[in-house]
N, C-alpha and C positions, 0 to 999 in steps of 0.2 A: 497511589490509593484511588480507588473506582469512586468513590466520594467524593473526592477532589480534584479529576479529572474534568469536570468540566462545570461551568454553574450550577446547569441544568439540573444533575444530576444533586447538586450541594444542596440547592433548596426541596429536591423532592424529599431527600432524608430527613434537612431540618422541619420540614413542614409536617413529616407524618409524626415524628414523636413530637410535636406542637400539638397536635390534636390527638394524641395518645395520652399525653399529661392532662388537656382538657379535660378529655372523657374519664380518666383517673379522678381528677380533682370533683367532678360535677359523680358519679360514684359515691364517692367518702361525702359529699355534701347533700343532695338528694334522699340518698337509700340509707348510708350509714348515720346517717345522725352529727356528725364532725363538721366542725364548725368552719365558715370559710378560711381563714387564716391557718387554720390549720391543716386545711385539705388543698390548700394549692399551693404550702410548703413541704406536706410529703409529695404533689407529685411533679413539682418543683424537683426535689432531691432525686429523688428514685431515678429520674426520667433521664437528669444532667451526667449522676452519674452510668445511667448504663449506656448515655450517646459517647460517653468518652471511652469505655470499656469496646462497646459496639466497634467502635472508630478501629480500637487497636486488635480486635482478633483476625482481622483481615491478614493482619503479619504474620499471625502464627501459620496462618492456612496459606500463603502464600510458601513457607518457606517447605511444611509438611509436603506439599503439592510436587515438589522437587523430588520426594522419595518415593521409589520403586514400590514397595511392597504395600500393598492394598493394606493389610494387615496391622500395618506400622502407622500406616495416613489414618486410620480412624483412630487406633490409641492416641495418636498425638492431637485429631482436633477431638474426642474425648475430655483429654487432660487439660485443654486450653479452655474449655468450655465451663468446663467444674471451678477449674481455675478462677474463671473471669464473675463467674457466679458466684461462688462466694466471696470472691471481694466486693462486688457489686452489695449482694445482701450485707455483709458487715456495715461496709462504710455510709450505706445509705440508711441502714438503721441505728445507728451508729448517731449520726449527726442529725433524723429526727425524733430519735427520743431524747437528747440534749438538748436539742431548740426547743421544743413541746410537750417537757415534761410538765407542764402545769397544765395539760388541758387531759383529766385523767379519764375523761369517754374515750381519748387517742390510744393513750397509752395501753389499757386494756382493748379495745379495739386489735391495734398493731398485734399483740401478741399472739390473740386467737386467728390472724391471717396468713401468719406466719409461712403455714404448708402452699396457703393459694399463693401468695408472693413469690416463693420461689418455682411454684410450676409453670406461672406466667412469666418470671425472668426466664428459664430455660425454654419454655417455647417462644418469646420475640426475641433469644440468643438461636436458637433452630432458625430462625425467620432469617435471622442474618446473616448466618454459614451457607445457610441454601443460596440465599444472593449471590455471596463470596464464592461460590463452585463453579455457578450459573455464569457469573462474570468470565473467573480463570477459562472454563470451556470456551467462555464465546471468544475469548481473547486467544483462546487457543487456535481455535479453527480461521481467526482471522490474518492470525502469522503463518498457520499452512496456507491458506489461500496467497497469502502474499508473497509468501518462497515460491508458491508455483507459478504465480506470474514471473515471477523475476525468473524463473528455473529460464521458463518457454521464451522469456524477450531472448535471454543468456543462448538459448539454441539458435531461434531464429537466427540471430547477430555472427553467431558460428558460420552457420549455412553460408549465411553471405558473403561472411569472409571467407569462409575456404571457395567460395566460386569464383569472388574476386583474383585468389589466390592462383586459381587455377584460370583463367582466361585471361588474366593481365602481360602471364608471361607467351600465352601462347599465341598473343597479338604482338607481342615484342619480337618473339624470333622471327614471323614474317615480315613484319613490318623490316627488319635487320634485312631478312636473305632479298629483300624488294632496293633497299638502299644501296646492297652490295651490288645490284644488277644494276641499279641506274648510274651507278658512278661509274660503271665501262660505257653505257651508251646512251645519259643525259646525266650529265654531273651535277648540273644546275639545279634541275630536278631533283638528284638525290637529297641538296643543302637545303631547297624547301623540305624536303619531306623531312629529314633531320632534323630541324626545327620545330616542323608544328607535330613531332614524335615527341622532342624535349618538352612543349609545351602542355602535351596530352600528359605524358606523362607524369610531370611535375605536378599537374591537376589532380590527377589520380590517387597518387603519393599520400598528396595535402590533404585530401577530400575521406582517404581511407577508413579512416576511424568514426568518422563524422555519420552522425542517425540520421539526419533529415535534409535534400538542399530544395529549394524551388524549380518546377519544371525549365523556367528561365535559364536556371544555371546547367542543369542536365543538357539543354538542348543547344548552347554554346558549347558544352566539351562533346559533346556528340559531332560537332559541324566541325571539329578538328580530327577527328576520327574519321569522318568519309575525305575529306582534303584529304589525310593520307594515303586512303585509300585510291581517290581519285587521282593520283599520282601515279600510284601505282596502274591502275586500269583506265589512266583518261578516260576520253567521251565515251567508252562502255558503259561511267553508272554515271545514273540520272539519279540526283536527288531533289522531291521534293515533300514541302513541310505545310500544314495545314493546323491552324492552332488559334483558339479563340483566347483574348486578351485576360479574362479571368480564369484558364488553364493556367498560366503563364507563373503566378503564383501560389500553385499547389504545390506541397511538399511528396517528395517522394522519394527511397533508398538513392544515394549514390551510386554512379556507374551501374544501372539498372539496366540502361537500354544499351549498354554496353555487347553485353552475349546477345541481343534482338539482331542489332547492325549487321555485328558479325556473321550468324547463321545468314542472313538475309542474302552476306555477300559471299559468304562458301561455299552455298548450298544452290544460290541462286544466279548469280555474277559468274563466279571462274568455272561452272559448268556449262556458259552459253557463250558464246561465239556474235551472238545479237547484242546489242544498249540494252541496258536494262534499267528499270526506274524502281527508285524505293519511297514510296508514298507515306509519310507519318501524318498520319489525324489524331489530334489531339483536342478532347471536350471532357467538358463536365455533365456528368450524370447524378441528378439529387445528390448534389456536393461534392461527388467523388471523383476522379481522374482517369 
């Protein structure tokens, strides 16, 4: 219920029919002639009952809200509304012409306002459906908004993995046909690289599913990734690292610089015949990485 959803919102309702009954009660005592005791126990009445009626038409309109046909959603808050209203007028007149039949300026009073009472209970019952619309809308736009955020992290996270998906093995099969070379002509070599492959690897694995690590951790499974390499290419590649101590813990995707390394060393390493150096700087820019 939008009522009781949060304090805030509990006291602005109690408060407005607080100073609604006021302004009822100070009415029937001012202009109408009706004596205190009796004017701020009909609007005492009136007021209690239509905050509790108030309270429940939110349900009818919530459940209406569910149905397709335009046509069907007014008949039904229509019917809820008539509904709520004349129970409203019964039980509220009801109970103060039983309390206050002895004060007979009320009584005839009450009778002759009969038609104004109930065109004021239907428009602050209008007052209230309109809230209740005004709500469901806003509540509405606030769960599309919220699906699409979820929709776009849901892509984003896609993306990622399928590139994951698609670079991890195709650093596995070279990494594999560079193993297969070195065990004819550095064995030794092969079993380091073996290793710090299973260690990459295992990294990867574990790290897969995971949203966010620190540059820290990125840039230790990256320093296992050129050791492979460097295995594979010795003193051809040159690495080095430049990285300020509050870089260190930014967060940032998993196996990110992953495809960087790589292009760096396919594109730039096994097409030269020179050393070649791969320079990483790493800073913060107004908080960013």
């Amino acid at each position: 219920h939008p009522v009781f959803s949060n304090k805030r919102s509990l006291i602005i309702y109690f408060s407005a029919w607080a100073l609604l009954a006021i302004a009822q009660a100070a009415f029937l005592y001012f202009y109408a002639d009706v004596i205190l005791v009796a004017a701020l126990t009909d609007a005492l009445i009136y007021n209690t009952v239509l905050i509790a009626l108030g309270l429940s038409l939110w349900y009818p309109l919530v459940y209406t809200k569910k149905q397709e046909a335009t046509t069907r959603l007014l008949m039904n808050n229509l019917l809820a509304s008539l509904a709520l209203l004349t129970l409203w007028f019964g039980v509220s007149h009801m109970l103060t012409t039983a309390l206050l039949d002895k004060y007979p300026h009320y009584i005839e009073l009450t009778q002759r306002i009969i038609p104004l009472r109930l065109l004021t209970g239907a428009f602050l019952l209008m007052i209230l459906m309109a809230m209740y619309h005004l709500f469901i809308f806003y509540h509405h736009l606030e769960e599309q908004k919220y699906k699409a955020m979820q929709l776009t992290k849901q892509v984003r996270e896609a993306e990622l993995k399928a590139l994951k998906a698609q670079l991890n093995p195709h650093f596995l099969f070279n990494s594999l046909n560079s193993i297969g070379s070195l065990t004819i002509t550095d064995p030794d070599g092969a079993r380091v690289m073996l290793n710090q492959l299973s260690d990459f690897l295992r990294y990867s694995l574990h790290r897969n599913h995971s949203d966010l690590i620190s540059l820290r951790e990125e840039l230790k499974n990256m320093n296992r990734y050129l050791e492979i390499e460097k295995v594979r290419f010795g003193d051809r590649l040159i690495c080095e690292t430049e990285y300020t101590s509050q870089s260190l813990d930014l967060k940032m995707p998993a196996m990110l610089l992953q495809p960087i390394y790589e292009n760096a060393i396919k594109h730039g390493l096994s097409e030269s015949i020179e050393p070649v150096t791969i320079r990483t700087y790493c800073q913060v820019n107004n908080g960013n990485l």
